[in-house]
VEXKOLDO-811560 format. One record per residue (C-alpha): residue number from 1; x, y, z. Coordinates in pm, 1 decimal, decimal comma, padded with zeros to 6 digits, always signed. Layout:
<recs>
{rec NUM; {X; Y; Z}},
...
</recs>
This chain:
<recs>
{rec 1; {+01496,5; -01498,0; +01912,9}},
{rec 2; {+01754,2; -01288,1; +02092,9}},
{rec 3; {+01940,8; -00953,8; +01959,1}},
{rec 4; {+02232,2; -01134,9; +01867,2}},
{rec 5; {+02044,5; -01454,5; +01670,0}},
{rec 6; {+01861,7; -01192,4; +01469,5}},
{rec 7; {+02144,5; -01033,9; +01361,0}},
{rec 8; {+02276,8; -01327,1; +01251,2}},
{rec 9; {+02017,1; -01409,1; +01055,9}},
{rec 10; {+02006,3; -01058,6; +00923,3}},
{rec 11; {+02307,6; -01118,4; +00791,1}},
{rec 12; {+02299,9; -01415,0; +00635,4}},
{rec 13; {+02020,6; -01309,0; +00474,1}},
{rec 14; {+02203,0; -01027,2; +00329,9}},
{rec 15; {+02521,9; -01275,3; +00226,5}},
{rec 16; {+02274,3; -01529,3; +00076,6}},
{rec 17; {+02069,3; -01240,9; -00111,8}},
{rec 18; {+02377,4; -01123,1; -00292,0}},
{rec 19; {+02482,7; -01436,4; -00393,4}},
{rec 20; {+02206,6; -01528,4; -00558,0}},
{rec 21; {+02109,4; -01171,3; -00674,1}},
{rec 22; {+01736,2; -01144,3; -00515,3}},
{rec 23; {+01616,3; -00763,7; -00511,4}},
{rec 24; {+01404,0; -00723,9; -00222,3}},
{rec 25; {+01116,2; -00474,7; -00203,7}},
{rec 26; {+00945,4; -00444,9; +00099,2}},
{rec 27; {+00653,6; -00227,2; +00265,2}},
{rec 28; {+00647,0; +00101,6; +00568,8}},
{rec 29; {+00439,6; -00155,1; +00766,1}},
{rec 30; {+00672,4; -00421,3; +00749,3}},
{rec 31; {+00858,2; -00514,6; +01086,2}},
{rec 32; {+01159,7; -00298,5; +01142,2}},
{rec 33; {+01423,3; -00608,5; +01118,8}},
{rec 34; {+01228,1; -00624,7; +00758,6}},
{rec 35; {+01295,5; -00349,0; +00589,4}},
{rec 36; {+01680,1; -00301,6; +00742,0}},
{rec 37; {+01747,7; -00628,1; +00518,3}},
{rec 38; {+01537,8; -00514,2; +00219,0}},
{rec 39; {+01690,9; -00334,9; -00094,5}},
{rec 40; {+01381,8; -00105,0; -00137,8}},
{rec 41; {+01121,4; +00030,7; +00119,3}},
{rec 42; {+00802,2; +00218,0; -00017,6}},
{rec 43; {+00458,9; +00241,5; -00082,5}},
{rec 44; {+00250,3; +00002,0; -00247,3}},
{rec 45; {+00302,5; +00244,3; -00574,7}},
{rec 46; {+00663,8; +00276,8; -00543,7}},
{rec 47; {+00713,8; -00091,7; -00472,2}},
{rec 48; {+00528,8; -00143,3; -00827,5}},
{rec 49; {+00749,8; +00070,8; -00998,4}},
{rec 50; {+01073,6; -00065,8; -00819,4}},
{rec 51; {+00978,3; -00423,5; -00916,2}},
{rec 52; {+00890,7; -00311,3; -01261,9}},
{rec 53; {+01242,2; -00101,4; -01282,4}},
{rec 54; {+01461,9; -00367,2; -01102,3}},
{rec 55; {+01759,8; -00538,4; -01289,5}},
{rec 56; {+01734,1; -00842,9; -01104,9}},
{rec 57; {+01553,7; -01146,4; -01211,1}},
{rec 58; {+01435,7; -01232,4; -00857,2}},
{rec 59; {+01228,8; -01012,8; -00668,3}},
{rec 60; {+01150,8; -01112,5; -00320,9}},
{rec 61; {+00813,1; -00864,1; -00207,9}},
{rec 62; {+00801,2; -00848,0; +00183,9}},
{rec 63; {+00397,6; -00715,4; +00128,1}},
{rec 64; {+00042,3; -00847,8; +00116,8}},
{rec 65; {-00056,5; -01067,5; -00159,2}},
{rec 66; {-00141,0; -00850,3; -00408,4}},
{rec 67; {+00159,9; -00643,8; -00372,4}},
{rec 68; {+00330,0; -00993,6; -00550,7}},
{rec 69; {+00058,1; -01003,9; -00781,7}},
{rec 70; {+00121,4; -00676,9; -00869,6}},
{rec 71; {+00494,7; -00738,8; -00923,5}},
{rec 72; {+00394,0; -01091,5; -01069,4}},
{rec 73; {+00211,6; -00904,0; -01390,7}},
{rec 74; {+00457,0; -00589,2; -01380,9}},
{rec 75; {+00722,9; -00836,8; -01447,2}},
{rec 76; {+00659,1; -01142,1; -01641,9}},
{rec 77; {+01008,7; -01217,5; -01693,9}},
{rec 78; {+01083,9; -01234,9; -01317,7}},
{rec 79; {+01040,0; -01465,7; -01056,8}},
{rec 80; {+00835,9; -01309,6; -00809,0}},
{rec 81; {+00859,6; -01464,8; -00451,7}},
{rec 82; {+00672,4; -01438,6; -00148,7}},
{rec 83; {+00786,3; -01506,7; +00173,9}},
{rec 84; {+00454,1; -01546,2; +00324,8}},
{rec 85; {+00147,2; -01604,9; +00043,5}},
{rec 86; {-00096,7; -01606,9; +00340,3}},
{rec 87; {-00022,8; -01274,7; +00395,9}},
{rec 88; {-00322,5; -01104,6; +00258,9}},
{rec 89; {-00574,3; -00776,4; +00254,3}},
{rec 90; {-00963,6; -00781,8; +00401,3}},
{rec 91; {-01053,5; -00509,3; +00240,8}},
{rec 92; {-00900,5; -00697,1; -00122,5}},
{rec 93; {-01050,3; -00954,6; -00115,1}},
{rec 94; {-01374,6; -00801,9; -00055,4}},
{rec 95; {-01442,4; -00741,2; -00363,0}},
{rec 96; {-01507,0; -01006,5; -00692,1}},
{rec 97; {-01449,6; -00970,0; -01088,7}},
{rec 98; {-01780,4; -01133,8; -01105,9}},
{rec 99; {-01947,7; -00796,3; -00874,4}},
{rec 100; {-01811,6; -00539,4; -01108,5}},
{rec 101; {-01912,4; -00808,6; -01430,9}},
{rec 102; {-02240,6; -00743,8; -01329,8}},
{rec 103; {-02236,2; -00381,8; -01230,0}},
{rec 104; {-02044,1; -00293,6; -01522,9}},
{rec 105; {-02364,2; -00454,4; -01744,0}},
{rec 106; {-02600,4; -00237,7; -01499,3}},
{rec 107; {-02376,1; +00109,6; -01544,7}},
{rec 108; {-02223,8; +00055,7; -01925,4}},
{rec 109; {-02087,1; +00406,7; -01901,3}},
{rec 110; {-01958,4; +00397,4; -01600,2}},
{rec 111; {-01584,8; +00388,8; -01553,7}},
{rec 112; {-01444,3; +00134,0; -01309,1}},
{rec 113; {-01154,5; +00294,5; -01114,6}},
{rec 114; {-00976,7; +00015,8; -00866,2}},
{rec 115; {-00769,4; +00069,0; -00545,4}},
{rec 116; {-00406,1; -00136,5; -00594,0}},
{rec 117; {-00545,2; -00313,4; -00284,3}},
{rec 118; {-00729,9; -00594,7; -00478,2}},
{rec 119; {-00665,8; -00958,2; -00624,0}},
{rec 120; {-00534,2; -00945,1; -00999,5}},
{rec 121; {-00903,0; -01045,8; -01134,7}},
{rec 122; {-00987,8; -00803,5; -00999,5}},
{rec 123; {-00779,8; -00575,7; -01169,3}},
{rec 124; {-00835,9; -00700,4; -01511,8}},
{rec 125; {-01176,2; -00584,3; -01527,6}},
{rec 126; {-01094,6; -00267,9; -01437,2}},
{rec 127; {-01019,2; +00085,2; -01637,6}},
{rec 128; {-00775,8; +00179,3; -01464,1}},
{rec 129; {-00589,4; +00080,2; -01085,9}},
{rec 130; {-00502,1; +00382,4; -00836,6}},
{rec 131; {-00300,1; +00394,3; -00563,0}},
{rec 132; {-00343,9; +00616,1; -00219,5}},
{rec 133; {-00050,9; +00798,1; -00373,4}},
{rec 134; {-00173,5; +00895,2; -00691,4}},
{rec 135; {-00582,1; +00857,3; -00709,6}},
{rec 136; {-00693,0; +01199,1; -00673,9}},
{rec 137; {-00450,2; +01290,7; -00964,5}},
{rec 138; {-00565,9; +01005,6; -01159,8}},
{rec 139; {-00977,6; +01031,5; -01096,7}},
{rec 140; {-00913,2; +01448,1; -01219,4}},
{rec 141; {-00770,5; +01344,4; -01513,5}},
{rec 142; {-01119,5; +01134,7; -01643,6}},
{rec 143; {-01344,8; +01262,7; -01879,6}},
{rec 144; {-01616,0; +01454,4; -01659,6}},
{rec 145; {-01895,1; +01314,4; -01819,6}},
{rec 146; {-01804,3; +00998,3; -01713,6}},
{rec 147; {-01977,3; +00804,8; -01397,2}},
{rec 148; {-01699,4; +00664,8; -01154,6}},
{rec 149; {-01719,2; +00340,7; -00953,9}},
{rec 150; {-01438,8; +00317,6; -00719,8}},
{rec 151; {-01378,8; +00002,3; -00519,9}},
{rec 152; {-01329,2; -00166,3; -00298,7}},
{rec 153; {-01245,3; +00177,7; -00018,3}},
{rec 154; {-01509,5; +00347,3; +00059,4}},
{rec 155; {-01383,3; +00596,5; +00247,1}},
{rec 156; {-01078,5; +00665,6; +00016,8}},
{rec 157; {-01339,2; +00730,4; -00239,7}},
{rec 158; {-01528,0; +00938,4; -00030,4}},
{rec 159; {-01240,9; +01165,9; +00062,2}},
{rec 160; {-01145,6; +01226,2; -00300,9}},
{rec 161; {-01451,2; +01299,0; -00460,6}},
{rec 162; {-01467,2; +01568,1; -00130,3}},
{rec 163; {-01137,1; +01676,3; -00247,5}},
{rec 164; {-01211,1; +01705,9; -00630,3}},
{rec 165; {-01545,8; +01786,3; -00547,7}},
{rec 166; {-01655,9; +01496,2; -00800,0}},
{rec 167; {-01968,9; +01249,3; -00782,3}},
{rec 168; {-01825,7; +00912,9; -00716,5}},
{rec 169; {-01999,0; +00562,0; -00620,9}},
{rec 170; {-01818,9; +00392,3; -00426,2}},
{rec 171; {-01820,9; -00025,3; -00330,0}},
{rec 172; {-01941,1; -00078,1; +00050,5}},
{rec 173; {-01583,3; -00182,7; +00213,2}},
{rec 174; {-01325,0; -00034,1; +00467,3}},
{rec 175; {-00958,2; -00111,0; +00551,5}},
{rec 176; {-01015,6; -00252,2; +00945,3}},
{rec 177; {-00691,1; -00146,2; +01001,5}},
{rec 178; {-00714,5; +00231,7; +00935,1}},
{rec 179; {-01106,6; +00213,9; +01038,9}},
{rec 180; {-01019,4; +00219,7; +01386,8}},
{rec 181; {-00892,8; +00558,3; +01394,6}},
{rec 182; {-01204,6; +00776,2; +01529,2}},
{rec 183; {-01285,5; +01144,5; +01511,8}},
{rec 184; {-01265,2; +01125,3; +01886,9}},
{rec 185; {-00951,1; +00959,5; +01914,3}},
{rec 186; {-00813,1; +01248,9; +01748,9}},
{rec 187; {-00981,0; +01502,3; +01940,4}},
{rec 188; {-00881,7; +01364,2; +02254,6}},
{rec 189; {-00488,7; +01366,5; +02128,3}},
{rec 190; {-00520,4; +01679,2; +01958,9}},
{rec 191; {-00623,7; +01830,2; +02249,6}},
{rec 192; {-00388,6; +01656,3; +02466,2}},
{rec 193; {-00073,7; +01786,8; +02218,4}},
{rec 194; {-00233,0; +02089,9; +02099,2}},
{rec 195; {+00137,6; +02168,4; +01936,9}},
{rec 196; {+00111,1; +01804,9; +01720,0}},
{rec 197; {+00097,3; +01833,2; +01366,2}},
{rec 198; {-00218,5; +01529,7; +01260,5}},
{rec 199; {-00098,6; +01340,2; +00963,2}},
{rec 200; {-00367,5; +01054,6; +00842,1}},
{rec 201; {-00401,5; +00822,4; +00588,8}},
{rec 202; {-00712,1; +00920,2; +00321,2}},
{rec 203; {-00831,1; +00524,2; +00402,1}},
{rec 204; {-00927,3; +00694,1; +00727,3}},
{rec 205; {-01293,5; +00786,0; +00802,5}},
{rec 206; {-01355,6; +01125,0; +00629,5}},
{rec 207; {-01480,9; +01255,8; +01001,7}},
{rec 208; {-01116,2; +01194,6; +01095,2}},
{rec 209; {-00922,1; +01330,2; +00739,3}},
{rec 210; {-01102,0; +01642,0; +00811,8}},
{rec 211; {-00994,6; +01721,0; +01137,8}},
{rec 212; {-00656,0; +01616,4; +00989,6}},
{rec 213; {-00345,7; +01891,7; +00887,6}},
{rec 214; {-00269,8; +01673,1; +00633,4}},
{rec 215; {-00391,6; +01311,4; +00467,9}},
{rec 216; {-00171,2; +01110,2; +00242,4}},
{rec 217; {-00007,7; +00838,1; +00137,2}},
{rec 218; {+00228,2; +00646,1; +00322,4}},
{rec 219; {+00502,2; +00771,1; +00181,0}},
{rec 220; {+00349,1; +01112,0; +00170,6}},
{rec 221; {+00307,4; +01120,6; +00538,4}},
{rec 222; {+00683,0; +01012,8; +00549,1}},
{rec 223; {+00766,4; +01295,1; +00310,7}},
{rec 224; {+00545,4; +01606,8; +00509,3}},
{rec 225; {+00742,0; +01452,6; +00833,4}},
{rec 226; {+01051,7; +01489,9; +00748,2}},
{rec 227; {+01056,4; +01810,6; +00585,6}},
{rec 228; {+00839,0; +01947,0; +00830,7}},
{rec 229; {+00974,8; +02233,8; +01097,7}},
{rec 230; {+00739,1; +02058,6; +01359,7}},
{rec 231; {+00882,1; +01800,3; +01646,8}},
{rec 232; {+00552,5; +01637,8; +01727,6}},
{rec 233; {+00319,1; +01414,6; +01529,3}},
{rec 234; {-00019,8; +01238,9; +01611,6}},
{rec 235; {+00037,3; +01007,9; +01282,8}},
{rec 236; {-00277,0; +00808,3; +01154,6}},
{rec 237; {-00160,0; +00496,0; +00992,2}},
{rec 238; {-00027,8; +00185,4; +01036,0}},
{rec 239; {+00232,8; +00173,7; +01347,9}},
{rec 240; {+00552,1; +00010,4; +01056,7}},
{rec 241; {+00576,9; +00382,1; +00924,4}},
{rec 242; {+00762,9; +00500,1; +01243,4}},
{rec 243; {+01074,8; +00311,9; +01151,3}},
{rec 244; {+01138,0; +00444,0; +00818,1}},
{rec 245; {+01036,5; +00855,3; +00963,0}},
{rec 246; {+01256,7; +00769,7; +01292,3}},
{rec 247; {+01568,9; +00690,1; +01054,4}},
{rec 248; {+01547,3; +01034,9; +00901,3}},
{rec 249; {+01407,9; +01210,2; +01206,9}},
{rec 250; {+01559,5; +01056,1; +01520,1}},
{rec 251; {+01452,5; +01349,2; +01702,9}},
{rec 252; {+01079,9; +01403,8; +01604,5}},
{rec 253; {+00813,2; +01294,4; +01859,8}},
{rec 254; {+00560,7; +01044,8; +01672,0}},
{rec 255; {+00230,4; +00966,2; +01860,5}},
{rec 256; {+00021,3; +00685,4; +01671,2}},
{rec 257; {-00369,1; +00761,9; +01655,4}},
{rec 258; {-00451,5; +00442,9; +01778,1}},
{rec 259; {-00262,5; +00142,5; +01960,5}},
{rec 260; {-00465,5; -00092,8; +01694,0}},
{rec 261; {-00285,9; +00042,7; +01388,4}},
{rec 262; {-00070,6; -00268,8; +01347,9}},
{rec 263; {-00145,6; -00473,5; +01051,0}},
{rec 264; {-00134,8; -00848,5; +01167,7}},
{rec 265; {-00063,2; -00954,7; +00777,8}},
{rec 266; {+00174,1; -00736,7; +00676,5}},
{rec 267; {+00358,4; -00807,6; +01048,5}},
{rec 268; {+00348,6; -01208,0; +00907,6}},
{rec 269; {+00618,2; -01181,9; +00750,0}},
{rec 270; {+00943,1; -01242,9; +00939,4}},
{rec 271; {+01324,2; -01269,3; +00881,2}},
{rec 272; {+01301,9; -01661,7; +00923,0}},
{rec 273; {+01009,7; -01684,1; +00662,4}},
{rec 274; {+01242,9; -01465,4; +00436,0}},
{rec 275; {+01541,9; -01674,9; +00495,2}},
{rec 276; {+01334,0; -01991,4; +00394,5}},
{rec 277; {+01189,5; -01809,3; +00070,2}},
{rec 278; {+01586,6; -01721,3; -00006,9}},
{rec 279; {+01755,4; -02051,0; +00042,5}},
{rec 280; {+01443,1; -02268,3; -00165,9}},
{rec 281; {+01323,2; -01994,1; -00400,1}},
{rec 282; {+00962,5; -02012,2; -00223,2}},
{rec 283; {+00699,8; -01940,0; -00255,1}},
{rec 284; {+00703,7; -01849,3; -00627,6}},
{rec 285; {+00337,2; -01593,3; -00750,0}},
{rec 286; {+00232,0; -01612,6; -01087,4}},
{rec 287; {-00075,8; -01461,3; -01268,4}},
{rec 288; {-00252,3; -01663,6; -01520,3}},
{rec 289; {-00186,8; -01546,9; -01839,9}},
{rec 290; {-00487,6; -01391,1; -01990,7}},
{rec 291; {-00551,8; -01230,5; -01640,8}},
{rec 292; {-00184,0; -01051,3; -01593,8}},
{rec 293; {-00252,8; -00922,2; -01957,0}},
{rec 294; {-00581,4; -00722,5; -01896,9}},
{rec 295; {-00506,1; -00665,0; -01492,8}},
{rec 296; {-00143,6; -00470,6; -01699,5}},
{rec 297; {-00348,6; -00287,1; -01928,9}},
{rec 298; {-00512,2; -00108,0; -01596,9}},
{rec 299; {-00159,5; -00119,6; -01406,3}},
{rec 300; {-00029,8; +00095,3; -01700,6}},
{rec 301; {-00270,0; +00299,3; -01733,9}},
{rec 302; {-00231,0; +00376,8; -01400,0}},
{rec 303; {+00152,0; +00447,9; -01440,0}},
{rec 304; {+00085,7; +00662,5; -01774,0}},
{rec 305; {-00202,2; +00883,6; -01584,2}},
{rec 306; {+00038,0; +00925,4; -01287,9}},
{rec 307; {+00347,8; +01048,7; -01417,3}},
{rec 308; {+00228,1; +01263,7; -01681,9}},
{rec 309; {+00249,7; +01622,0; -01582,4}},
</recs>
């Protein structure tokens, strides 16, 4: 597809979205053309609180399956579309309802905290869900005498209980994606821009968040960019999140940890496949009922813990 066919079909997306009032939400690691057509761009977090907030009655989620899911039990009274349902997480679907069943009878006092990154089962026999965003804020605000068993990141679980200084157990799984981003990588580029500020995300190996300046979210490594006085960062996450910091910072110098930081599902997704979902209302994601019911109870929770103060 040329420069000038894409734009086309940019904007007849954007004619055919208004007409039928779809509210698209869409990802940082979503393909550029993506998120210049959608009506939001965040975080998995702030996508689940724009879909949850949105007026319209069709949401459209350019994201990984469970980002619809998420939207899908957020909003029962919406239709939730995806683009491209084969779009989907490793490191979600990793983990099983039936796994924690059984720890759960194992550890009965053990609280089950869950990553956002995991199918809605999942969810629903869980405590409470956590984002990158928010799960340090949410694990500190658990009773202390209570055991923790985060899944399915390891090494997100790892780094917060580091940070918080807090025993937590955590399930055996990595995101591949962020995994490739080694302690020597980072030396070597360090070393090579000695001036670059290191920005990571906390699903990174806790070798490389500690030689990091700073590890966050998505969005948070977004946020420290742009008001940052620096012009150079090595930035440790997936490659989509240089669109969204070179729109506010046309100037900065972004350096990505490692060439494999591109996330082959979340890149899926395409303007054509979101034309397609537009014109026939495809692919609709539900929840089954008594599963969006419990998997909210955790989603809220998660919301309540968050924004309290």
């Amino acid at each position: 597809m040329n420069k000038t066919e894409k734009q086309q079909l940019k904007e007849e997306i954007l004619r055919k979205k208004q007409e039928k009032s779809i509210y698209i939400i869409a990802h940082y690691y979503q393909r550029s053309e993506v998120q210049e057509i959608a009506d939001f761009v965040g975080d998995s977090y702030a996508m689940a609180l724009a879909a949850r907030d949105s007026e319209s009655e069709i949401i459209l989620v350019a994201g990984v399956d469970f980002m619809a899911e998420t939207a899908a039990i957020l909003c029962p009274d919406k239709i939730i579309l995806s683009p491209e349902p084969a779009a989907t997480c490793p490191m979600a679907n990793s983990i099983s309802a039936e796994h924690i069943r059984t720890y759960r009878e194992l550890h009965p006092d053990t609280l089950v905290v869950t990553y956002v990154n995991t199918p809605a089962e999942v969810k629903a026999v869980s405590d409470v869900c956590v984002t990158s965003s928010n799960a340090e804020k949410i694990i500190s605000r658990l009773p202390e005498d209570k055991k923790i068993y985060f899944v399915p990141d390891q090494n997100l679980a790892r780094n917060i209980a580091r940070g918080l200084d807090r025993e937590i157990t955590a399930y055996d799984s990595a995101c591949p994606i962020h995994a490739v981003v080694t302690k020597d990588e980072i030396i070597k580029l360090k070393a090579e821009h000695p001036e670059a500020l290191v920005l990571v995300h906390p699903e990174c190996d806790p070798e490389v968040v500690q030689l990091a300046d700073y590890a966050g979210s998505t969005a948070g490594i977004l946020n420290k960019v742009v008001k940052s006085d620096e012009k150079i960062f090595i930035i440790g996450t997936e490659s989509g999140i240089f669109h969204a910091i070179q729109k506010q910072c046309p100037e900065k110098q972004l350096i990505l940890a490692s060439k494999e930081l591109i996330c082959p599902n979340m890149k899926s997704i395409t303007l054509s496949k979101i034309k397609y979902s537009i014109d026939d209302l495809e692919t609709p994601i539900t929840v089954p009922g008594n599963i969006a019911r419990q998997a909210a109870v955790a989603l809220e929770k998660m919301i309540e813990l968050a924004s309290e103060k």
